[in-house]
C-alpha positions in Angstrom: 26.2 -24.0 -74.9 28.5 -23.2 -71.5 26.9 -19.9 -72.0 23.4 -21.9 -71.7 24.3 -24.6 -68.7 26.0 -21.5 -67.0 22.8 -19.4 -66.8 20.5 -22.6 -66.0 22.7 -22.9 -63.1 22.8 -19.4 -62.1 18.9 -19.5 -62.0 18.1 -22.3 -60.5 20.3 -21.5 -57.7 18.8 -17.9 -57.2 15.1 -19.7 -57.0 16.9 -22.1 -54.7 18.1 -18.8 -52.0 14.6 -17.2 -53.2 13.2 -20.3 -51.6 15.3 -20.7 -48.5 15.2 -16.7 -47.8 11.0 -16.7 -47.9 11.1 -19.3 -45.9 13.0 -17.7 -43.1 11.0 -14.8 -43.2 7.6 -16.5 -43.3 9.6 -18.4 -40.0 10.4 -14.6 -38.5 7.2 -13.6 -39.6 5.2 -16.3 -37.9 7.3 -15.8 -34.0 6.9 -12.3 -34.5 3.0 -12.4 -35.2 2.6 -15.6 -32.7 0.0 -14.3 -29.7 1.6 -13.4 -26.4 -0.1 -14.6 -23.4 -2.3 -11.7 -22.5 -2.1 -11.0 -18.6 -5.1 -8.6 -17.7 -3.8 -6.4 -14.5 -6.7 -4.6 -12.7 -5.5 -1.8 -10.4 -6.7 1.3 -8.5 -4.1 3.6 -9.1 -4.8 7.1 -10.3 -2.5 9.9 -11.3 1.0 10.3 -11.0 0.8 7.0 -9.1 -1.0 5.3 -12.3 2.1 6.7 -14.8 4.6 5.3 -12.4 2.9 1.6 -12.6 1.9 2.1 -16.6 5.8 2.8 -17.1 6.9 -0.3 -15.3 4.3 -2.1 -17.2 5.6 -1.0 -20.6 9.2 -1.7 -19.5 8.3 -5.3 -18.9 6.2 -5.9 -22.2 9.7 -4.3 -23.8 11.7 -6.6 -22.1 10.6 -9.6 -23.3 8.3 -11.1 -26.8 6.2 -14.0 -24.5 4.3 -11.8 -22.1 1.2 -8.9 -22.7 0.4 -7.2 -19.1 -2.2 -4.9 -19.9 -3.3 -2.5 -17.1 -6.8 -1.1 -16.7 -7.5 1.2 -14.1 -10.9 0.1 -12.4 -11.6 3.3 -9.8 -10.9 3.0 -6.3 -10.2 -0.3 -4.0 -14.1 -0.2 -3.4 -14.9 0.1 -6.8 -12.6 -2.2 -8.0 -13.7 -4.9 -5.8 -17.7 -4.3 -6.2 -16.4 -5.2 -10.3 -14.1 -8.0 -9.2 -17.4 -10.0 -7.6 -19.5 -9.3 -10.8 -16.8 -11.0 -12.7 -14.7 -13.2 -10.9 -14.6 -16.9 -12.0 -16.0 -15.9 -15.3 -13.8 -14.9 -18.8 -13.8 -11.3 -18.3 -12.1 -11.8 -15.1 -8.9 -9.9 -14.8 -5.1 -12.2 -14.6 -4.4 -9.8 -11.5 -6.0 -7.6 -9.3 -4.6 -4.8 -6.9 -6.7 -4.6 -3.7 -6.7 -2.7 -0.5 -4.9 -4.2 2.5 -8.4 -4.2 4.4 -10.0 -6.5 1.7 -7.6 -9.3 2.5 -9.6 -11.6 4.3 -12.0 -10.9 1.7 -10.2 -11.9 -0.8 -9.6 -15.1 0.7 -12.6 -16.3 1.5 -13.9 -15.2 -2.0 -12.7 -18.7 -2.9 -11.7 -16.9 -6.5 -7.8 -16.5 -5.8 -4.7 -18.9 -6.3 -2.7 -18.1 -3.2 1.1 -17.0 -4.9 2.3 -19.5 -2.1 1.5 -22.2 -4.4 3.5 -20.7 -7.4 6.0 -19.8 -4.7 6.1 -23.3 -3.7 6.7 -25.1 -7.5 9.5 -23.3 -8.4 11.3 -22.8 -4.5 11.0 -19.0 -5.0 13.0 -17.1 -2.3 10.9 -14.9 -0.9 13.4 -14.2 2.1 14.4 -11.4 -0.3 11.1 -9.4 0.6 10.5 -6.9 3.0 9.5 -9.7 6.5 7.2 -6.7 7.8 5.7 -6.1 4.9 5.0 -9.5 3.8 3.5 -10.3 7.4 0.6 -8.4 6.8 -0.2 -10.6 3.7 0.6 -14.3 5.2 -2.2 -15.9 6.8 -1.3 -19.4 8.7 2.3 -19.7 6.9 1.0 -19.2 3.8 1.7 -15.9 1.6 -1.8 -14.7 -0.3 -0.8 -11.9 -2.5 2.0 -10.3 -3.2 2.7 -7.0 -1.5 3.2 -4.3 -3.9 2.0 -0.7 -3.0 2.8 -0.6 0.8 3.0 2.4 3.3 3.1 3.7 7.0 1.8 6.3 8.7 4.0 9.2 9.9 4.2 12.1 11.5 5.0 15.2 9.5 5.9 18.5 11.0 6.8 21.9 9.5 10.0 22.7 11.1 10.1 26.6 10.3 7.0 26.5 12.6 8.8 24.3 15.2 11.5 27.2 15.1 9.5 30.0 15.1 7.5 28.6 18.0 10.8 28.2 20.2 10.8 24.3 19.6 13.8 22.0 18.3 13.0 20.8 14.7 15.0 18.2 15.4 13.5 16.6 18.0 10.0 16.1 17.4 7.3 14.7 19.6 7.5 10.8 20.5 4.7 10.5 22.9 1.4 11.7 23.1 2.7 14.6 26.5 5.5 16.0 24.3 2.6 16.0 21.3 0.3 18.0 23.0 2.9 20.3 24.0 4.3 21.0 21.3 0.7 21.9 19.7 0.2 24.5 22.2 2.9 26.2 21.3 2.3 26.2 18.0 -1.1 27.0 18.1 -1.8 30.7 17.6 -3.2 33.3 15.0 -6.1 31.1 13.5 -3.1 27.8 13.3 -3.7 24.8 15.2 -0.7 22.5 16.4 -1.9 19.4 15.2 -4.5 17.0 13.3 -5.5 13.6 12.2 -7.5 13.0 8.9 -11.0 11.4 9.8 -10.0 7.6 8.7 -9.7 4.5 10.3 -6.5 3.6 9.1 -5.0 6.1 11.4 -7.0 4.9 14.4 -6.0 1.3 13.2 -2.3 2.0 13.4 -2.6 3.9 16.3 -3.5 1.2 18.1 -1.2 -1.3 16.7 2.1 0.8 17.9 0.7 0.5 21.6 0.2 -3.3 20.6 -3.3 -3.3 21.0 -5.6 -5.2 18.7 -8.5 -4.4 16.6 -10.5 -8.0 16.9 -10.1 -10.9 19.4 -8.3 -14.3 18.0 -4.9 -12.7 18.1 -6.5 -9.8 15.8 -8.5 -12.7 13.8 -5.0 -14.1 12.7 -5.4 -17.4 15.2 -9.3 -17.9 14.5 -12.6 -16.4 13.0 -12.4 -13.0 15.0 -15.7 -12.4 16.9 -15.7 -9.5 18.6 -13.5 -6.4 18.6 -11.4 -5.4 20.8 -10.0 -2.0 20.1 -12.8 -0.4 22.6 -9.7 -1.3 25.1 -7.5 0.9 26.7 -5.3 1.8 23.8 -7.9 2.5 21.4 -9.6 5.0 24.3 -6.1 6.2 24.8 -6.6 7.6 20.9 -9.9 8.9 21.5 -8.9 10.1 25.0 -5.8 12.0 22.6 -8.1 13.8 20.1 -11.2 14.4 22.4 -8.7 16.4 24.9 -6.3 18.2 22.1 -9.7 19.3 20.4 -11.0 20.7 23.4 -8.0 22.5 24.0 -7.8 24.1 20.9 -4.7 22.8 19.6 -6.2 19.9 17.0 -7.3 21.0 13.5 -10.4 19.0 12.6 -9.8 18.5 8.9 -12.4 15.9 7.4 -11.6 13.0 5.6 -10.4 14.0 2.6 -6.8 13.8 1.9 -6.4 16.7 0.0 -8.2 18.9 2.2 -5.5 17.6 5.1 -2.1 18.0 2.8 -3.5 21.8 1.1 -4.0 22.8 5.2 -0.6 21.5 6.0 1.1 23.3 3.1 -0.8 26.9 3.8 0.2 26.3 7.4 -3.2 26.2 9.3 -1.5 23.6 11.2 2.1 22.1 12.1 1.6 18.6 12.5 -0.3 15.9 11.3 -0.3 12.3 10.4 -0.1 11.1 6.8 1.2 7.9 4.9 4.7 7.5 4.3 3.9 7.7 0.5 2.5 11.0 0.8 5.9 12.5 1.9 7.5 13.3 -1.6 4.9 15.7 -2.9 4.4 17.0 0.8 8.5 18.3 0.6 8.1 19.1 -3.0 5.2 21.6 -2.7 5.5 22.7 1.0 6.7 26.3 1.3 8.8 25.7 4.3 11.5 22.9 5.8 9.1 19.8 6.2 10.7 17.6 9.1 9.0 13.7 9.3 8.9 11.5 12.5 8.0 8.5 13.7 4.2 8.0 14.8 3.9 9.1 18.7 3.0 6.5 21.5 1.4 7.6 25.0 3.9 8.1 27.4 5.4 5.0 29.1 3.6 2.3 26.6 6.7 0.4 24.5 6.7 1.3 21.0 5.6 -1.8 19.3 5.8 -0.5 15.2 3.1 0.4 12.4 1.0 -2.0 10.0 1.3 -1.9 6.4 -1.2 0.1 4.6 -1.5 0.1 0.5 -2.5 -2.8 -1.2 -1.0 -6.0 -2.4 -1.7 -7.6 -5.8 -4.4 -11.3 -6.1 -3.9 -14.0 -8.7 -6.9 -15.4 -9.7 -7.7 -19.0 -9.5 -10.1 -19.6 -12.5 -7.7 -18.4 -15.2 -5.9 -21.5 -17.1 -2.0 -22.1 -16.5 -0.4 -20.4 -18.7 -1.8 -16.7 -17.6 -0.3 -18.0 -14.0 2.3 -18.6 -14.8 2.8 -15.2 -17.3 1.4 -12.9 -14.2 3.8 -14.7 -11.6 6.7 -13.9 -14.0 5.4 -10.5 -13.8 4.8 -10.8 -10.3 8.6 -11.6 -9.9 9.7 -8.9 -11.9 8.0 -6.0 -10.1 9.9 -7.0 -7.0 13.0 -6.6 -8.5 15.6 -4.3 -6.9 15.9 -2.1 -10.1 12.1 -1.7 -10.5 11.6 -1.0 -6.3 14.2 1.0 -6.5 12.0 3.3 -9.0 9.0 2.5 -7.7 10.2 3.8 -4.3 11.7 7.1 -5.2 9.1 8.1 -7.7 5.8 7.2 -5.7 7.1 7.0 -2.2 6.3 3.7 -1.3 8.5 1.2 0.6 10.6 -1.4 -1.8 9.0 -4.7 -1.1 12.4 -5.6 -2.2 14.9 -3.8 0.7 18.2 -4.6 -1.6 16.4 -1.6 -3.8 17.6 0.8 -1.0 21.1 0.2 -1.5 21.5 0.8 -5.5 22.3 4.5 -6.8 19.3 5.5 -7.4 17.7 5.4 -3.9 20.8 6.4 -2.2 20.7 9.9 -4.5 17.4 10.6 -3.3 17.9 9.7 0.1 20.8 12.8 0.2 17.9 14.8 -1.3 14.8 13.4 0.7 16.0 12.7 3.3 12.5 11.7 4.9 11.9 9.2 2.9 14.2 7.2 5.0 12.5 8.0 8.3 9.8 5.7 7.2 11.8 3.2 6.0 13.7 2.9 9.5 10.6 3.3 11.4 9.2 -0.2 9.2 12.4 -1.7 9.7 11.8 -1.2 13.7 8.5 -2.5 13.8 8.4 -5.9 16.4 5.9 -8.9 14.0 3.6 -9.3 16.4 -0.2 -10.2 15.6 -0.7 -6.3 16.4 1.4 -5.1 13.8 0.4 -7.6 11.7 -3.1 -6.1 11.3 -6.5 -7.4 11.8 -8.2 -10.2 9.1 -12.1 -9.4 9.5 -14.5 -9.4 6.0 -16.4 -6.5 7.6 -13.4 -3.8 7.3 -14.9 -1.5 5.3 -17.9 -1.0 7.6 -15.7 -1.2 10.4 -13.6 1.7 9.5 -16.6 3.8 8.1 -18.1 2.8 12.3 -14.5 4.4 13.7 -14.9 7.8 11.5 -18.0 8.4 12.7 -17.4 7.9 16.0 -14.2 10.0 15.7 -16.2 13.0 14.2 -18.7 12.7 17.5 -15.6 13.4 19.5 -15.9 16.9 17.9 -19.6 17.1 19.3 -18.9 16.4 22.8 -19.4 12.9 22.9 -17.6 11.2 25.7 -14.5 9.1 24.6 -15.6 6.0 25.7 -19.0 6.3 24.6 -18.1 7.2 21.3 -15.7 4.1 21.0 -18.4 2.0 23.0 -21.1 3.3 20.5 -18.4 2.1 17.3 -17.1 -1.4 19.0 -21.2 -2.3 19.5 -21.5 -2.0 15.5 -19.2 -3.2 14.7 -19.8 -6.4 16.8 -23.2 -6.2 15.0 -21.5 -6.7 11.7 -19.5 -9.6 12.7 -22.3 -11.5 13.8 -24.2 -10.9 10.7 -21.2 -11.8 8.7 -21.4 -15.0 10.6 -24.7 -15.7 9.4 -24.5 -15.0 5.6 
């Protein structure tokens, strides 16, 4: 009979734990299998650049069970942007979007973002952590619209075996736009030119911002609705004055506009100096056959260096998508700018950290003993004065404008007067504008 009361017992507390133990695993089960808030990233990065941002991606999904950022690579900036207006304000709009620094005024007037100021604002996020001269670019009347994320300079990279072989100090490269064009004659010889500048308005643009000039009236549209340009001034013809004589002479390379074409003549040493973005400087000393020496961007001689603009792009919330996406990209958001994630972000791509503390952690520090140049850039950002010249221009028309400026650049090669050829650019330019006014 004990036997029997013993074993009824025995059961019916085994069914008992049976009962408890599904029920914690059905519990387990159910957080486990609960949807994560799916956060739909659109970006334009391509290649090494696109494994760099897929691996800080997959590192954030690890770290944490409520959030699912899902990149999808839509092309270039253009491309991406020419989807974004089929799209925006509708469901298959993306959570996030990485666009071009040129497409910022864009962007705003799209009426299709959430500024992050406003997420920045409800929780009292400290955004004195990030990088003033690179968050600048993206602030528009005291508010910030995006969040910076893939930002670069231009430079000026040399090939210092050249610079030895030619009788010149490879330590001391040219500042102004004299000691430039001497030092391309003396390295111009044998079929090698001294110096070039990729066919691309962002060069133009930044060469005009370090003299302090800038590109549109309104305090470079940042005070008003820009109008008119006004880099047909004397620092812009200072530029075109620059090429139009150093091509004449012999000494400039005319290289096109594609980017590779420029870094392959570079490394096979048909010339010695060019400019190129900071974030182009990795691969530059990683491939180049020789000592690669980088520099800060020349100024003409006797004009006070003023700094350089950001270039790269900076990532858009979108306004349409409900709270909770918000709220899972701007935890994301907040995550990239990290130290620990700008610290790999910097090293492996080239870009600046938006977040500076990066630069003082291990990692950066190790590759600053071993790439050296990577800090030239850095210094030459942390130089730059935040003025509405270095803070860049905010016109809608940037695209065109830029395409106007190559073209005029490439006539320089013709024989086109300087100031004609800017004159002939600032007058369609001004054409744009006033039928952007009208739309």
């Amino acid at each position: 009979m004990k036997k029997w009361i013993y074993a009824c017992v025995l059961a019916s507390t085994l069914a008992g734990c049976s009962d408890s133990n599904e029920e914690v695993t059905s519990q387990v089960k159910e957080e486990e299998s609960s949807p994560r808030t799916e956060v739909i990233f659109w970006h334009a990065m391509s290649g090494d650049l696109e494994k760099a941002l897929n691996e800080i991606v997959s590192d954030f999904n690890a770290s944490q069970t409520e959030i699912e950022v899902k990149p999808v690579f839509q092309g270039t900036y253009e491309e991406a942007l020419t989807k974004f207006n089929a799209v925006a304000g509708t469901k298959d709009s993306p959570t996030i979007m990485q666009t071009f620094e040129i497409g910022t005024k864009y962007m705003i007037e799209s009426g299709k973002i959430e500024p992050v100021q406003t997420l920045i604002d409800q929780e009292g996020y400290d955004v004195s952590q990030w990088e003033k001269n690179i968050v600048n670019y993206y602030t528009v009347n005291g508010k910030i619209y995006s969040m910076p994320f893939n930002s670069s300079t231009p430079v000026l990279i040399y090939n210092k075996d050249a610079f030895k072989e030619a009788g010149l100090d490879p330590e001391k490269p040219p500042m102004t736009y004299s000691e430039l064009k001497s030092a391309a004659k003396a390295l111009t010889k044998d079929g090698k030119y001294g110096f070039s500048i990729l066919n691309y308005g962002w060069f133009f643009e930044q060469m005009l911002a370090v003299q302090g000039g800038f590109y549109v009236n309104e305090d470079n549209g940042r005070k008003g609705e820009a109008t008119a340009v006004k880099f047909n001034g004397e620092e812009g013809l200072r530029v075109f004055q620059l090429i139009y004589d150093m091509y004449k002479e012999g000494t400039f390379y005319n290289v096109g506009q594609n980017w590779d074409d420029m870094r392959a003549a570079f490394q096979s040493g048909k010339m010695a100096m060019y400019l190129d973005s900071s974030a182009g400087v990795r691969t530059i000393v990683d491939h180049a056959p020789f000592e690669v020496g980088v520099s800060y961007l020349p100024v003409p001689d006797g004009v006070e260096r003023q700094g350089v603009i950001i270039g790269g792009a900076s990532l858009w919330l979108m306004k349409d998508v409900d709270d909770a996406k918000k709220k899972a990209a701007w935890k994301f958001m907040k995550y990239v700018t990290t130290p620990e994630v700008q610290a790999k972000w910097h090293v492996y791509t080239g870009y600046f950290a938006v977040n500076p503390a990066a630069y003082d952690l291990p990692l950066v520090k190790e590759q600053w003993e071993k790439y050296p140049q990577l800090k030239v850039a850095v210094n030459q950002l942390k130089e730059t004065k935040a003025t509405p010249a270095t803070q860049g221009a905010l016109i809608s028309v940037f695209p065109q404008a830029r395409q106007r400026i190559v073209s005029a650049m490439e006539s320089l090669y013709q024989g086109v007067d300087p100031k004609q050829a800017l004159e002939q650019a600032a007058n369609e330019v001004n054409h744009e504008l006033e039928m952007e006014k009208k739309r």
